[in-house]
N, CA, C and O atoms as a Tinker XYZ file with bonds, in Angstrom:
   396  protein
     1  N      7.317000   52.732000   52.873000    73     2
     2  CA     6.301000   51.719000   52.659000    64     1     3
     3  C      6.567000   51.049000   51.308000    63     2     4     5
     4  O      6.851000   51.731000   50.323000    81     3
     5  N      6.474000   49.699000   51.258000    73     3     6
     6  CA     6.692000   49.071000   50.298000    64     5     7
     7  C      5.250000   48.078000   49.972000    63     6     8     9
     8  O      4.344000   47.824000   50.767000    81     7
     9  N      5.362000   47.708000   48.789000    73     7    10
    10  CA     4.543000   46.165000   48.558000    64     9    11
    11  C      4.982000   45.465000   47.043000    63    10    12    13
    12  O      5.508000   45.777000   45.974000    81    11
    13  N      4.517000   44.563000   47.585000    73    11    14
    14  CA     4.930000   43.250000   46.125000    64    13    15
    15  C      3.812000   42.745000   45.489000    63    14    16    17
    16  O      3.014000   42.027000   46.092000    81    15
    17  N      3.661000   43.086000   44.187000    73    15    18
    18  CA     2.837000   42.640000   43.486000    64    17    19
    19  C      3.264000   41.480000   42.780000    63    18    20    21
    20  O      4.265000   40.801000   43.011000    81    19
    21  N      2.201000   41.284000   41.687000    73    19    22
    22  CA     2.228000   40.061000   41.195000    64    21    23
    23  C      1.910000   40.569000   39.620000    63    22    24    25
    24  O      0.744000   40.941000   39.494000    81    23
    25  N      2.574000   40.640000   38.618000    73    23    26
    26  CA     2.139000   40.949000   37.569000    64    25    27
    27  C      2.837000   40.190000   36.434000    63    26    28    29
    28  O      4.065000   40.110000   36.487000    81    27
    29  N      2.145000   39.597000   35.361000    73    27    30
    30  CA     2.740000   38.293000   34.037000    64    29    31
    31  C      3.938000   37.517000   34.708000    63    30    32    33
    32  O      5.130000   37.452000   34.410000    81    31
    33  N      3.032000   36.827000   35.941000    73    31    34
    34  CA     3.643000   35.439000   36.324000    64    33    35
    35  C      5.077000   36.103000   37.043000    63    34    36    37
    36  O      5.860000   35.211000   37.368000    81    35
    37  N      5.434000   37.138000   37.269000    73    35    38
    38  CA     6.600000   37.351000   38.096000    64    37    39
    39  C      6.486000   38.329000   39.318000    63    38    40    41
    40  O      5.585000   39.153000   39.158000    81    39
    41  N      7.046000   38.422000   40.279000    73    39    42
    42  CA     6.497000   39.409000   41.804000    64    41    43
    43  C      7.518000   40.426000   41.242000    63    42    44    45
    44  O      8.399000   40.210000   40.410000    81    43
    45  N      7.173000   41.728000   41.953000    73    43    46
    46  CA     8.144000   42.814000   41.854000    64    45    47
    47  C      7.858000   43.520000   43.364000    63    46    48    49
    48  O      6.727000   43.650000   43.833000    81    47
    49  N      9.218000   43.990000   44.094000    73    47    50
    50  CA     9.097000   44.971000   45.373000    64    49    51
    51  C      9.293000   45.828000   44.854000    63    50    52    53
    52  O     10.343000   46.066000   44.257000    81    51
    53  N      7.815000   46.926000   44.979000    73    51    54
    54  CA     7.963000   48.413000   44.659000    64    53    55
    55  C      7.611000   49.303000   45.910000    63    54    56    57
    56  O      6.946000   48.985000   46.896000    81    55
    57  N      8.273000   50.592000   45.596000    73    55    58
    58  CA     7.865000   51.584000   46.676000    64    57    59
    59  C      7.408000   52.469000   45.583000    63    58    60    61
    60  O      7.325000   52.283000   44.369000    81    59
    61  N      7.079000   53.688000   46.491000    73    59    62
    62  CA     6.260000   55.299000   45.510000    64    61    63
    63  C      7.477000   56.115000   44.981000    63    62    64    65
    64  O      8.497000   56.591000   45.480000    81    63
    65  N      6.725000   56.046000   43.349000    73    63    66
    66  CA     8.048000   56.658000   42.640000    64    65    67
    67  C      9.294000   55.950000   41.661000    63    66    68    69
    68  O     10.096000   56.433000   40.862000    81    67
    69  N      8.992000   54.387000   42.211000    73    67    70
    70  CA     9.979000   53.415000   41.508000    64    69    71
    71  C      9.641000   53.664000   40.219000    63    70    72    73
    72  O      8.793000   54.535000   40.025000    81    71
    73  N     10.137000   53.066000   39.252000    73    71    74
    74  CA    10.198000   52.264000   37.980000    64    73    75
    75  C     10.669000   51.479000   36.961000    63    74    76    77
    76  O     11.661000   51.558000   36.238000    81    75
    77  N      9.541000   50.521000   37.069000    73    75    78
    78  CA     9.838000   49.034000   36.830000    64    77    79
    79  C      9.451000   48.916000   35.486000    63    78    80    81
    80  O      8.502000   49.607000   35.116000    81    79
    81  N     10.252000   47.847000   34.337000    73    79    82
    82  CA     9.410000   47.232000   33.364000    64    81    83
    83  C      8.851000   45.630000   33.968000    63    82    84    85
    84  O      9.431000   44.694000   34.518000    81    83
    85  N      7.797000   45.818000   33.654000    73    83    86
    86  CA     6.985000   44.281000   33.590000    64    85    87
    87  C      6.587000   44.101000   32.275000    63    86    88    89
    88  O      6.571000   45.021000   31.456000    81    87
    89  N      6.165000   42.607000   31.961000    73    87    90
    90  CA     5.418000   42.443000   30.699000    64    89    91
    91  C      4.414000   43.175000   30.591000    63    90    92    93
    92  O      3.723000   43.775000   31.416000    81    91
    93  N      4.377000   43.013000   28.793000    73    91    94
    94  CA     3.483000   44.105000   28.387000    64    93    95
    95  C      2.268000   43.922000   28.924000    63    94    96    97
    96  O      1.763000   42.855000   29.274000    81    95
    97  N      1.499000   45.767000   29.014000    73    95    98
    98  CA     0.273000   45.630000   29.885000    64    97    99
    99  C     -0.293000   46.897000   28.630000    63    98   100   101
   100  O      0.237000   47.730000   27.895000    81    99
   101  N     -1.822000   46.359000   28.986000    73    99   102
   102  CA    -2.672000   47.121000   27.778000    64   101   103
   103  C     -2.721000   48.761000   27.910000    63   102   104   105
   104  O     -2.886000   49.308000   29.001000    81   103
   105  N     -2.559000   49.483000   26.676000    73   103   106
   106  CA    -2.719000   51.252000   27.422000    64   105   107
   107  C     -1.312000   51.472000   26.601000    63   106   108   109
   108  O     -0.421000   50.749000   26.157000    81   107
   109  N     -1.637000   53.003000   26.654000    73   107   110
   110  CA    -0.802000   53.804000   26.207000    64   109   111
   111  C      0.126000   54.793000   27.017000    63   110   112   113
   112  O     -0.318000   55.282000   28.056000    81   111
   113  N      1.271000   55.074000   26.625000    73   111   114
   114  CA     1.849000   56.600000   27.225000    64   113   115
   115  C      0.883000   57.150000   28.172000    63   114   116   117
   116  O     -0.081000   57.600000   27.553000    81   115
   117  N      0.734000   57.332000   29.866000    73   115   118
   118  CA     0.255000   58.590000   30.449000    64   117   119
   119  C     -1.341000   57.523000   31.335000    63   118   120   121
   120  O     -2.094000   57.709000   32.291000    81   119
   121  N     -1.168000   56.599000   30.427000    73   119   122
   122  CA    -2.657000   55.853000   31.032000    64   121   123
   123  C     -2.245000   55.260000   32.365000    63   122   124   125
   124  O     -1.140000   54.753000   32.559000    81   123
   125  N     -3.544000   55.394000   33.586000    73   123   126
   126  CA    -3.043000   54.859000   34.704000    64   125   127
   127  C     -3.434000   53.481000   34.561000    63   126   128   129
   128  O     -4.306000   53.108000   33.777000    81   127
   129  N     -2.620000   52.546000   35.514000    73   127   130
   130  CA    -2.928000   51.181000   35.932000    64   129   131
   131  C     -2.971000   50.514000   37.090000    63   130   132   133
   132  O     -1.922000   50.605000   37.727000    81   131
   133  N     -4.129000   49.637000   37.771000    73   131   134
   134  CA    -3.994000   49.349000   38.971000    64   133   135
   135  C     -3.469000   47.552000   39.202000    63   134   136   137
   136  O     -3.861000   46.464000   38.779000    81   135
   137  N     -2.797000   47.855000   39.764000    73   135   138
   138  CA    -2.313000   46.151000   40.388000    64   137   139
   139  C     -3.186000   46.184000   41.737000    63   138   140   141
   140  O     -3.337000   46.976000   42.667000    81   139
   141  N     -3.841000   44.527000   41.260000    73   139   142
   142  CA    -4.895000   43.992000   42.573000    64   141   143
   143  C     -4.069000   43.064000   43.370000    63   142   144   145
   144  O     -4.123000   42.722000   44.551000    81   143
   145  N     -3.173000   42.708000   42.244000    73   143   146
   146  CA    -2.800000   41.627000   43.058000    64   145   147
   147  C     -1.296000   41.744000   44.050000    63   146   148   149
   148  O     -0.185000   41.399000   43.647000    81   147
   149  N     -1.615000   42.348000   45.491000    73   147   150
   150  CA    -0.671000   42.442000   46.064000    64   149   151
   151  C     -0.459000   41.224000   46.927000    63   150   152   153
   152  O     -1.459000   40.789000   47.498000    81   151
   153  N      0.599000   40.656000   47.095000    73   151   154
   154  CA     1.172000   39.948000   48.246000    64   153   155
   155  C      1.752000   40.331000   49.556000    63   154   156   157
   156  O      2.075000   39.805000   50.621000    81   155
   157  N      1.736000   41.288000   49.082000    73   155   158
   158  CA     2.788000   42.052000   50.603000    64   157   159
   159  C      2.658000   43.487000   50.710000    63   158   160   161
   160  O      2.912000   44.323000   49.843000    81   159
   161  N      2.197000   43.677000   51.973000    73   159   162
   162  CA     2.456000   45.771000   52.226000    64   161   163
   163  C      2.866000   45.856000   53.383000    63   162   164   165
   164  O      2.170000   45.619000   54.371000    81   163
   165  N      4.295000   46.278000   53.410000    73   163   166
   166  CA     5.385000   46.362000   54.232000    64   165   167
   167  C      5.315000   45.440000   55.572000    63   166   168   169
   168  O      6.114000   44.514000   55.707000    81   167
   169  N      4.535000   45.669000   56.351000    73   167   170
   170  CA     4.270000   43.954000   57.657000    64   169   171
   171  C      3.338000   43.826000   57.322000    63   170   172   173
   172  O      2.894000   43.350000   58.367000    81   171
   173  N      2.072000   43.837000   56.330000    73   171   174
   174  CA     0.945000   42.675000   56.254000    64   173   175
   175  C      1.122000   41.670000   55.046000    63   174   176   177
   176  O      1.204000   42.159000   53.919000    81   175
   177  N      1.177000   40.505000   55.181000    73   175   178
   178  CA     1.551000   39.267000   54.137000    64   177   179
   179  C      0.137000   39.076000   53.998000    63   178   180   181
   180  O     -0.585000   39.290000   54.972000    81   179
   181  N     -0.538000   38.551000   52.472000    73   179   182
   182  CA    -1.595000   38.456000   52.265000    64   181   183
   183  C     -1.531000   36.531000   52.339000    63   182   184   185
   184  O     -0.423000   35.999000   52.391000    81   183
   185  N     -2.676000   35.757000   52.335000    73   183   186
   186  CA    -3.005000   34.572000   52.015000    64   185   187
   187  C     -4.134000   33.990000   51.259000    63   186   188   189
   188  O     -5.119000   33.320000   51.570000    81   187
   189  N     -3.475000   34.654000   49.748000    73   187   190
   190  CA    -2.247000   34.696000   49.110000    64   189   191
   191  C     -2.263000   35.983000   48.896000    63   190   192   193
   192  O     -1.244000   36.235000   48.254000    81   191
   193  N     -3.023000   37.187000   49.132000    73   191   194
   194  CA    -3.629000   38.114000   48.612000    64   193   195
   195  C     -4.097000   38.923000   49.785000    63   194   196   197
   196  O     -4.887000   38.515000   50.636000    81   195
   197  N     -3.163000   40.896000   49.728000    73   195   198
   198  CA    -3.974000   41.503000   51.080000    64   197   199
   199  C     -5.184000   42.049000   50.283000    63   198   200   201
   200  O     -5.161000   42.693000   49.234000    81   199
   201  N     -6.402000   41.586000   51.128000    73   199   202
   202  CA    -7.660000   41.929000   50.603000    64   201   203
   203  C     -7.812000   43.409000   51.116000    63   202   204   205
   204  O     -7.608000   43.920000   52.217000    81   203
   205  N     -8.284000   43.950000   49.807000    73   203   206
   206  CA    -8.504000   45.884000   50.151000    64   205   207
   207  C     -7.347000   46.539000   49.328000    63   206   208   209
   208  O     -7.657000   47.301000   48.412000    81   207
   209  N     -5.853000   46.253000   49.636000    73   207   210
   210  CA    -4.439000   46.476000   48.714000    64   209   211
   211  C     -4.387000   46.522000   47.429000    63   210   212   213
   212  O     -4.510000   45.591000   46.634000    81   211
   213  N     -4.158000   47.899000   47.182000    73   211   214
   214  CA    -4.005000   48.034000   45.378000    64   213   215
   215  C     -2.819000   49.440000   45.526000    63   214   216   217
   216  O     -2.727000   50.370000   46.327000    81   215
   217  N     -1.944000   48.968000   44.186000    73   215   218
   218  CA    -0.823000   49.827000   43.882000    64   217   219
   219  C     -1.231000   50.308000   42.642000    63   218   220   221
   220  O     -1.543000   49.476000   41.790000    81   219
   221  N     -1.305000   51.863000   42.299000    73   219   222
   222  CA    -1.252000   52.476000   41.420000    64   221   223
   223  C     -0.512000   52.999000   40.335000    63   222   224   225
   224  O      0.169000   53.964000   40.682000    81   223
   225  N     -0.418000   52.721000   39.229000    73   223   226
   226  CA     0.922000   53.140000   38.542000    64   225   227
   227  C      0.550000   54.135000   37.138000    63   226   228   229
   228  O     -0.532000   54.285000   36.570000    81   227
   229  N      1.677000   54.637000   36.886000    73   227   230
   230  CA     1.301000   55.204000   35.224000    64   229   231
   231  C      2.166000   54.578000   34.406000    63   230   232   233
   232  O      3.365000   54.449000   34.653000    81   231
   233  N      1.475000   54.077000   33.189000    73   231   234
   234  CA     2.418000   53.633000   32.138000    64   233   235
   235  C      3.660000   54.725000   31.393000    63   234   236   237
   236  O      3.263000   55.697000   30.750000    81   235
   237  N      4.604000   54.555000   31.493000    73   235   238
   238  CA     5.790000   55.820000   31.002000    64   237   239
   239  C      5.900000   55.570000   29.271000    63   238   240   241
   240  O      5.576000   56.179000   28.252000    81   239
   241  N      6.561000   54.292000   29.636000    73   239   242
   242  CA     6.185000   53.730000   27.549000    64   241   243
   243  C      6.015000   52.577000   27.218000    63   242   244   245
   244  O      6.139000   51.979000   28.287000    81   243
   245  N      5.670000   51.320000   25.911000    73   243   246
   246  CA     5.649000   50.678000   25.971000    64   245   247
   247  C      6.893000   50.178000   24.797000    63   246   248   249
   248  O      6.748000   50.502000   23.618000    81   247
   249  N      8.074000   49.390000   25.231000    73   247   250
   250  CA     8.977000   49.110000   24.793000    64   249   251
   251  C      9.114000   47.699000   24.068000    63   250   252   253
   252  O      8.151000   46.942000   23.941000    81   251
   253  N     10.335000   47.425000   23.626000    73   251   254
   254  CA    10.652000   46.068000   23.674000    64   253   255
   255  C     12.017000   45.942000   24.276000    63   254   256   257
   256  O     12.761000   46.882000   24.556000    81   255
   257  N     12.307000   44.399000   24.477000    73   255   258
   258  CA    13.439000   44.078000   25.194000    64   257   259
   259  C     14.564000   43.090000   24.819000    63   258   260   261
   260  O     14.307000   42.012000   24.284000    81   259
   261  N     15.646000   43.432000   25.075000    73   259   262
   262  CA    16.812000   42.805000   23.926000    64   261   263
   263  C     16.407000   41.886000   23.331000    63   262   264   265
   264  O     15.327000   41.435000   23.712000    81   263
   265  N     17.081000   41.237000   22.179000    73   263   266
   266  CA    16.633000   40.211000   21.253000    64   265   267
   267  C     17.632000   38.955000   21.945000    63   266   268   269
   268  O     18.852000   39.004000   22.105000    81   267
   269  N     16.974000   38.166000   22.187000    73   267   270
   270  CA    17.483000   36.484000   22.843000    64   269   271
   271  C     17.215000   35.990000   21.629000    63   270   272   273
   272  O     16.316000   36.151000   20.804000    81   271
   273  N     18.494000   35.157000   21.722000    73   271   274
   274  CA    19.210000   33.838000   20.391000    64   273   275
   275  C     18.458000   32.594000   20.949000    63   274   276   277
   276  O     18.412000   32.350000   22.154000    81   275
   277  N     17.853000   31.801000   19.963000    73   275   278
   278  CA    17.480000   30.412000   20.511000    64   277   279
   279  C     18.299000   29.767000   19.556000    63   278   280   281
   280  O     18.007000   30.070000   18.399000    81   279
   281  N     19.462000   28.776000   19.717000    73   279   282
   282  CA    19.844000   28.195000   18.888000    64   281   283
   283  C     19.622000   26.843000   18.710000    63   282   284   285
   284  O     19.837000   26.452000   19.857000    81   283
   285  N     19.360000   25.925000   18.116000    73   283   286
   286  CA    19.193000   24.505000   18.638000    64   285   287
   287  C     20.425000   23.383000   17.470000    63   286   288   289
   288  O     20.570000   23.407000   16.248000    81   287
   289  N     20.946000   22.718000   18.297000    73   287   290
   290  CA    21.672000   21.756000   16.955000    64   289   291
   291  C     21.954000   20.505000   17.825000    63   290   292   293
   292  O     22.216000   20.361000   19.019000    81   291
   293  N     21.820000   19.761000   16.913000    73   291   294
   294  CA    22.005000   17.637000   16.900000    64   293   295
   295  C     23.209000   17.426000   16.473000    63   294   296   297
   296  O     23.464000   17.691000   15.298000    81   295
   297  N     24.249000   16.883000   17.366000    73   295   298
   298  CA    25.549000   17.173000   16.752000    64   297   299
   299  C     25.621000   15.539000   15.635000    63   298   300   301
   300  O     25.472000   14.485000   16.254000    81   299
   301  N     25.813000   15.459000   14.292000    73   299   302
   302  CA    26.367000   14.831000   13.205000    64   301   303
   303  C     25.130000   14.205000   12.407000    63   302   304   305
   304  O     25.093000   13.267000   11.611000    81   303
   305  N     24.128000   15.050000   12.897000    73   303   306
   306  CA    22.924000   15.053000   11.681000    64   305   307
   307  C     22.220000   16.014000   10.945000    63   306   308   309
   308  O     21.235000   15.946000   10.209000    81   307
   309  N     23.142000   17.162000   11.410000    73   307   310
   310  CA    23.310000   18.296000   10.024000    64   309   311
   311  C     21.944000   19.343000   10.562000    63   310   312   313
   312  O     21.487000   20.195000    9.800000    81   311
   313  N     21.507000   19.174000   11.681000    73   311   314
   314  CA    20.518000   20.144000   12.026000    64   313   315
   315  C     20.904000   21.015000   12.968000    63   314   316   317
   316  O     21.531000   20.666000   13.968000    81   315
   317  N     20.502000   22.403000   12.677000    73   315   318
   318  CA    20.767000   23.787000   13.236000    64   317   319
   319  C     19.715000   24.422000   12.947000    63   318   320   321
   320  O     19.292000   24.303000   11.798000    81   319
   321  N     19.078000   25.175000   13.789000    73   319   322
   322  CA    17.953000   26.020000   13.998000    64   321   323
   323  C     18.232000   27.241000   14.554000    63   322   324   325
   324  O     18.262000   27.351000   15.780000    81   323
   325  N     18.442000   28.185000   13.826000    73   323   326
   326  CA    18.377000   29.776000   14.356000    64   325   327
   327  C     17.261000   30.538000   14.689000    63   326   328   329
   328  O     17.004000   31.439000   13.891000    81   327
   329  N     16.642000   30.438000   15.504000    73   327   330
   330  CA    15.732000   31.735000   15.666000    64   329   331
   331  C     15.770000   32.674000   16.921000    63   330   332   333
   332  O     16.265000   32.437000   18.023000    81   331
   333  N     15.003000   34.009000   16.396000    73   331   334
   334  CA    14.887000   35.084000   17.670000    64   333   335
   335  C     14.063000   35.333000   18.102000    63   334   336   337
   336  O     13.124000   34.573000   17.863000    81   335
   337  N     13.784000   36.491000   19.002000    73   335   338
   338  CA    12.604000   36.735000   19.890000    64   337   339
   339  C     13.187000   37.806000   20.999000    63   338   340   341
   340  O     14.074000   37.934000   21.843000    81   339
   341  N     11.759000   38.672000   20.241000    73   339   342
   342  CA    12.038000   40.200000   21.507000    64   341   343
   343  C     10.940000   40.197000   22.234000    63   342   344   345
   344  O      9.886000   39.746000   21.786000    81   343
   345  N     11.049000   40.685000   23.412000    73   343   346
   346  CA     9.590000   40.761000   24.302000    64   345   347
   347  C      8.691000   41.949000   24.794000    63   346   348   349
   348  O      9.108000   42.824000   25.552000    81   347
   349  N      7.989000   41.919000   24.515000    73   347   350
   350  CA     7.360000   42.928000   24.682000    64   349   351
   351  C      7.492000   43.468000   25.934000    63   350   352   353
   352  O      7.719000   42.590000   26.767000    81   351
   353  N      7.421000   44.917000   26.529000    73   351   354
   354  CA     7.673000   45.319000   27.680000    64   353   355
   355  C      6.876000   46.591000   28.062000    63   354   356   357
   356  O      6.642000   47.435000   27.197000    81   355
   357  N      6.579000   46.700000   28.960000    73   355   358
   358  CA     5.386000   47.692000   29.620000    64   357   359
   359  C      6.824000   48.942000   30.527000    63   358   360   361
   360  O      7.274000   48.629000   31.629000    81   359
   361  N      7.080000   49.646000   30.129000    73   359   362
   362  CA     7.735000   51.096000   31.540000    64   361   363
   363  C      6.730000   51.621000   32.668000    63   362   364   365
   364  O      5.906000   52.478000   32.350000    81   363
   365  N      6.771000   51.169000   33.878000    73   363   366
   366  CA     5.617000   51.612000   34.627000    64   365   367
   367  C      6.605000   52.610000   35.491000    63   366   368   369
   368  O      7.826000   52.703000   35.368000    81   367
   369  N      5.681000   53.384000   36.466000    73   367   370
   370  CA     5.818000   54.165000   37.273000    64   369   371
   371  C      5.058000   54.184000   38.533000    63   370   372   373
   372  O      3.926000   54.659000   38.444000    81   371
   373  N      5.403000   53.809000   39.574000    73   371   374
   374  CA     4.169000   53.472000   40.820000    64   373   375
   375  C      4.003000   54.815000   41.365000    63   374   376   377
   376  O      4.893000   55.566000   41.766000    81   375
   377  N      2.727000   55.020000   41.326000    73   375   378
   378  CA     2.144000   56.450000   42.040000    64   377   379
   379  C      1.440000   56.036000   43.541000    63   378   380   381
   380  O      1.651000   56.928000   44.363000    81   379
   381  N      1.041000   55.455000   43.821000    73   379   382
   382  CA     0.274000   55.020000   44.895000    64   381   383
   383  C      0.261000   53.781000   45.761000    63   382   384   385
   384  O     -0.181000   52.710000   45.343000    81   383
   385  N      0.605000   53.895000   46.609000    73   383   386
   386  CA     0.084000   52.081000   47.856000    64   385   387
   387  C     -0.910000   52.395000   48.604000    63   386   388   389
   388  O     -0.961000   53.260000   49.478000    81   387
   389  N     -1.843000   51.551000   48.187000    73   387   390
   390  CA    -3.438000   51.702000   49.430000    64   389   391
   391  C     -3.389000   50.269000   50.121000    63   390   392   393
   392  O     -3.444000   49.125000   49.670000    81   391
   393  N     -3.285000   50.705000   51.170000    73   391   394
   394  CA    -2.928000   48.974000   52.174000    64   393   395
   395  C     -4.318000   48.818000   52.302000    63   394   396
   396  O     -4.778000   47.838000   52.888000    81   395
């Protein structure tokens, strides 16, 4: 049994036992979390949403995620812009699918 949630603007297919990072989600080490927002449990497609469907997870840790280069430059007017940016990241663990 599978389903697809919806969590910080991106879907993920999980089954029981996976683990996924998604963006960061509030909570610590060991705290559980529920996703409402399912789209899919294995043949029922929601529209947009299966009403009743929630996936259960435990948070494992809360990380960050490689550092991405933004570089920007105007070629022969002497401008270059260096900056970075790490993202915050949630380690989940899915314990549960309730269709």
């Amino acid at each position: 049994m599978f389903a697809i949630i919806k969590t910080g603007g991106k879907q993920y297919r999980v089954k029981k036992d996976d683990i996924i990072l998604v963006e960061k989600l509030e909570g610590k080490a060991k705290d559980k979390v529920t996703f409402d927002e399912v789209l899919a449990v294995s043949d029922k497609v929601g529209t947009p949403t299966v009403k009743g469907a929630s996936v259960a997870a435990e948070i494992i840790k809360q990380a960050r995620g490689e550092k991405v280069i933004v570089f920007k430059k105007k070629r022969r007017h002497g401008y270059k812009r260096k900056n970075g940016h790490k993202q915050d990241l949630t380690l989940v663990k899915i314990v549960d699918i309730k269709a």
